[in-house]
N, C-alpha and C positions, 0 to 999 in steps of 0.2 A: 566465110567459115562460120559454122553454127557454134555461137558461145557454149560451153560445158552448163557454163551457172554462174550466178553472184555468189561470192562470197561472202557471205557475212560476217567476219573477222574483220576485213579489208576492206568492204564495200567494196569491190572490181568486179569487173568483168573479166574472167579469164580465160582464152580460147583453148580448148583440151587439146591445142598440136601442141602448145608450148611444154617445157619442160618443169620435171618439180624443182629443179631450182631456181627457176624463173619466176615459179610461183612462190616460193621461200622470196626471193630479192622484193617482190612486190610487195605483201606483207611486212617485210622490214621496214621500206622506204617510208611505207602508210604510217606504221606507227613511229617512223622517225619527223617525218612530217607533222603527226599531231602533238608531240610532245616539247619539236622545236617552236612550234605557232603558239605554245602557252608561255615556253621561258622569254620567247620575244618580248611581251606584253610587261616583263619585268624592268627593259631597257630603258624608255623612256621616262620611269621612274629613279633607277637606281646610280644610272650615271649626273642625275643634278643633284642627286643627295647627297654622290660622294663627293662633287662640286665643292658644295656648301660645306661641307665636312674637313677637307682637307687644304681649302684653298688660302685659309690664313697660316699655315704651318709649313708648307712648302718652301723653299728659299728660291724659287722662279716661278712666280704665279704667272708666268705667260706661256712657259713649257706643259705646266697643267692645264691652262686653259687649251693648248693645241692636240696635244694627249687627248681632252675632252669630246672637240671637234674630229677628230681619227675616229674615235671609237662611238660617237655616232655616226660617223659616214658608216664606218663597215656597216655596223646596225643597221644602217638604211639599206644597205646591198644584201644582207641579211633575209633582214624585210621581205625585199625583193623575193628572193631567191625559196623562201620559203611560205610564204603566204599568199604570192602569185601565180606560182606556178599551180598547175595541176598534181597529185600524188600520184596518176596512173600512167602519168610521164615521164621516161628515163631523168631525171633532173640531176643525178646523184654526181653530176660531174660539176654542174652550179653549187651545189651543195659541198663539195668537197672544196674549190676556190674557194668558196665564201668564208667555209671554218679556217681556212689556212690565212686568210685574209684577217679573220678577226682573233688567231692566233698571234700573228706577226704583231697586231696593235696592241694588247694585252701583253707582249713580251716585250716593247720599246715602253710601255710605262714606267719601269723604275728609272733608267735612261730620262726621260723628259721630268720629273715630280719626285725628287730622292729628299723629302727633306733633312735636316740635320739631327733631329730629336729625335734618339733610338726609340723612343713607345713607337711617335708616327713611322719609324721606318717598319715594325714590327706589325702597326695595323696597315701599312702599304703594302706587305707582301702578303699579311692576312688575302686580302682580296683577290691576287691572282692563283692563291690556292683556292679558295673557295671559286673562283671560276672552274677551275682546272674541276676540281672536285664535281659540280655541277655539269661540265662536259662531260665527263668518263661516265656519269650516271643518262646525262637526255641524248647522249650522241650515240654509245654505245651499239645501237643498233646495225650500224655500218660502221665497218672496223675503218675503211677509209676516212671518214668525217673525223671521230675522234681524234687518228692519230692524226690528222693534218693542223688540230688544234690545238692538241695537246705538247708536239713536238716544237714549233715556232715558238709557245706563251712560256715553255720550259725552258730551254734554249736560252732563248732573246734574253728572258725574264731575269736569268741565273746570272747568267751575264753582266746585264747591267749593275744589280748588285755589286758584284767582284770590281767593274771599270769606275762607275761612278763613285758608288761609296768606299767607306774603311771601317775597318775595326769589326763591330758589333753586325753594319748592312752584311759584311761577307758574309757573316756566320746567317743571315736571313737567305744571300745568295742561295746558299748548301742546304737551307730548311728548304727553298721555294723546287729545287732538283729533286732532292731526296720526296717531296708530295707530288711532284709532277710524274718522277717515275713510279711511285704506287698508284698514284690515279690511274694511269696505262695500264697498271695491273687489274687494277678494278674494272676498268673498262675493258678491259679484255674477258673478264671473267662474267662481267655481265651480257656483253653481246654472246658466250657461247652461251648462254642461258637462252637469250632472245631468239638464238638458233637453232638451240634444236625444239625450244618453244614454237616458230613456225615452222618449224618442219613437220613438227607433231600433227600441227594444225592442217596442213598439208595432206598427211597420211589420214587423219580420223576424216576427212573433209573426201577426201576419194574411197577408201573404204566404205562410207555408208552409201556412196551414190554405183558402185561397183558392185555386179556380181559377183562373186567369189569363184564360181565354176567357168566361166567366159570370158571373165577379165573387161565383159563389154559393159555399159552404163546399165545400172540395173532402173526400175521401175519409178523408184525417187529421181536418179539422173536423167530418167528420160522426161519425167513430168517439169523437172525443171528445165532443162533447155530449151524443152519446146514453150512452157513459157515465156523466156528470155527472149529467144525467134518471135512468140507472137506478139510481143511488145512494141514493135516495129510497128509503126501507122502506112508506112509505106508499100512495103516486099508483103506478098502473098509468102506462107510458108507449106512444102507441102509432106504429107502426113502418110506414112503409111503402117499396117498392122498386119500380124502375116501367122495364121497358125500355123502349124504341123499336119499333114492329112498322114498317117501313118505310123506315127511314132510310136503309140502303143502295142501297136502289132514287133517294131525291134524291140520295145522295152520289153515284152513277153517272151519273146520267142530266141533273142540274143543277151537278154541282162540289163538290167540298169546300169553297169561297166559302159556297155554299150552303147545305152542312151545317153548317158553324160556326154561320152566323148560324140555323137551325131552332136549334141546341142553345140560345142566347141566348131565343129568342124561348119556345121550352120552358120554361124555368129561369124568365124572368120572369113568365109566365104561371101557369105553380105557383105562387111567389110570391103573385102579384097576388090571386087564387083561395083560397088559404089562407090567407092573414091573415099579421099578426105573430107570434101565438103558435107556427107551423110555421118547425122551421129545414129548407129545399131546401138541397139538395147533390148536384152532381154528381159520382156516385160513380166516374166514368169511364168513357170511349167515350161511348154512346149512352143511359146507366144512371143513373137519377137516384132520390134516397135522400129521406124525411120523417122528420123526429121531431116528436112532435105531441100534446099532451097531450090524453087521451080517459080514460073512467073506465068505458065497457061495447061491447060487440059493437055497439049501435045506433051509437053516436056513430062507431065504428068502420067500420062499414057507410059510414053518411054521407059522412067525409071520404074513402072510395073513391068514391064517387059523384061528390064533388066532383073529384077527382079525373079522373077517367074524363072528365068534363065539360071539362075545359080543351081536351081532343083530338077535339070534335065540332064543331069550328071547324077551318077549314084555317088554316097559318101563308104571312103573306107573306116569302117569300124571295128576294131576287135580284132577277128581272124578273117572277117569277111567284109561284105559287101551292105549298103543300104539304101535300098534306094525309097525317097517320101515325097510326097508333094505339099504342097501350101495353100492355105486358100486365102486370098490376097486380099483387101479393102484399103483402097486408095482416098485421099480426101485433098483437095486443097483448098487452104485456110484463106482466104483473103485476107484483105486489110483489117484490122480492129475485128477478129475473131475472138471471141473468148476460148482460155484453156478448157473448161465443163464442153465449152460448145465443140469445139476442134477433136477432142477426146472423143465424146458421143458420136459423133458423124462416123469418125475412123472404127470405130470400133462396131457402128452398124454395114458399114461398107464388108468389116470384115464377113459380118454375120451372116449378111445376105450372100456372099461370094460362099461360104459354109454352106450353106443348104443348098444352093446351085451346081457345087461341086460334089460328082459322081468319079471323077476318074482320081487315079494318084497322085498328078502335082497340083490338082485344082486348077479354080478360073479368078479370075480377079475380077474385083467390082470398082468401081468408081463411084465415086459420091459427087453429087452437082457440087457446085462451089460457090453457090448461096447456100450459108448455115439455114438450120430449120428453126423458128420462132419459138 
């Protein structure tokens, strides 16, 4: 399948069968990936400081030291899960284990480390708010991640409070519930932000590379895929350019109404003809562009033929009938072609097939496939 384009929001690659919510989830993931890969870099910092911080005050410094050891392991599976993997890979099910993982460890904290002096119990539960808080904000991006962190650390957390302690912890129990369900909210309120923020990104991102009258990749989406295609050092790509032989006689003589809807009927018809694996584009006016993966002159040949084929049929337009032909230039790119170079070829192939064509659907030309120096 011929890539659409990089994205540059995302860095991806995204193939234009997928769908725009496919492309919304990938965009998420990315930037949930890079925001988790920065708060990671905080762990191995912030869990031996609250070591040092809380380990004379606790009344079982062995339960905090094991607390400790928990909550670097998750960290380590964390780690894992997020700075190994790839972002352009479904990962979001590691990622959702890992937050539920490292919820459950943050909710047995008061449980293991409750010590007796209500300040410390008050700066104890400080910190799984300010977790909680910190998730609803870098997690938000997947509503699964959050809530699987946020429900376990709220939960567990509240809990412990109420079991372990008395008096003054309960009342931190009720403060540590009462933040963890606003954090939910927040983080609720910010992933629809991040949602329809790429969605947005989605729409302005197809829009410019779309024509608006054909729905087909317009002249930026076609320059870009086919650079994507010729990026490949391997696969030949091959190229074709296709004017109109007659359209200005419909557009005269039946309306511009008319020729819009020929260009539509054109456009889907390549399409329909070509398969999935060919991205159509209308390269402008009356001029329509293929990228289309082929591997020699025959396969090449062929999909001219195919081609040429779509225009031995008249289009219905309007109240009647229209029948035009094309004049074809064919090109295949080999390996390490440049786009200037691959362009130019196609685009003289078309030329020459132009001046050689006298009849109504035209002739197609071919271009060698050695570029020209």
């Amino acid at each position: 399948m011929i890539p659409l384009g990089r994205w540059e929001t995302v860095d991806l690659e995204v193939p234009r069968a997928i769908t725009d919510q496919t492309r919304v989830n990938s965009i998420l993931r990315v930037r949930m990936h890079r925001m988790m890969r920065v708060t990671m870099l905080c762990v191995p910092f912030g869990i031996p400081g609250l070591l040092l911080a809380l380990l004379p005050r606790v009344k079982n410094a062995n339960s905090l030291l094991i607390w400790v050891g928990l909550a670097l392991a998750a960290a380590l599976v964390q780690w894992l899960a997020y700075l190994r993997h790839d972002p352009a890979d479904d990962w979001t099910f590691r990622a959702v284990w890992t937050q539920t993982l490292g919820g459950l460890v943050w909710g047995v904290f008061p449980w293991l480390a409750m010590p007796e002096d209500p300040v410390w119990q008050a700066v104890i539960v400080g910190l799984p708010i300010a977790v909680l808080m910190a998730a609803a904000m870098f997690a938000s991006t997947l509503r699964a991640t959050y809530v699987a962190f946020l429900v376990p650390a709220t939960v567990f957390g509240s809990a412990g409070f109420f079991v372990v302690g008395d008096g003054d912890a309960r009342w931190c129990g009720v403060a540590l519930f009462a933040i963890g369900a606003f954090a939910g909210v927040l983080a609720e309120a910010s992933h629809r932000n991040q949602y329809e923020s790429a969605t947005l990104t989605v729409r302005l991102h197809q829009q410019a590379r779309t024509d608006q009258l054909t729905s087909l990749a317009n002249r930026a989406g076609f320059v870009e895929a086919l650079g994507d295609a010729l990026s490949s050092e391997t696969d030949p790509v091959g190229v074709a350019f296709l004017d109109l032989d007659g359209f200005k006689a419909v557009n005269d003589q039946m309306g511009h109404a008319a020729g819009d809807e020929l260009l539509v009927a054109v456009g889907a018809r390549l399409t329909e003809r070509l398969g999935d694996d060919a991205l159509v584009a209308r390269y402008g006016g009356d001029e329509f562009t293929v990228v289309v993966p082929a591997t020699n002159e025959i396969e090449m040949a062929d999909i001219k033929r195919r081609i040429a084929a779509v225009f031995s049929d008249s289009f219905n337009v309007g109240a009647g009938s229209a029948a035009v032909g094309a004049s074809i230039g064919v090109y295949l790119a080999p390996p390490g072609t440049s786009l200037d170079s691959a362009l130019r070829e196609a685009d003289d192939a078309q030329y020459q097939a132009k001046r050689r064509s006298q009849q109504a659907h035209g002739i197609a030309g071919i271009r060698s496939a050695t570029p020209r120096s």
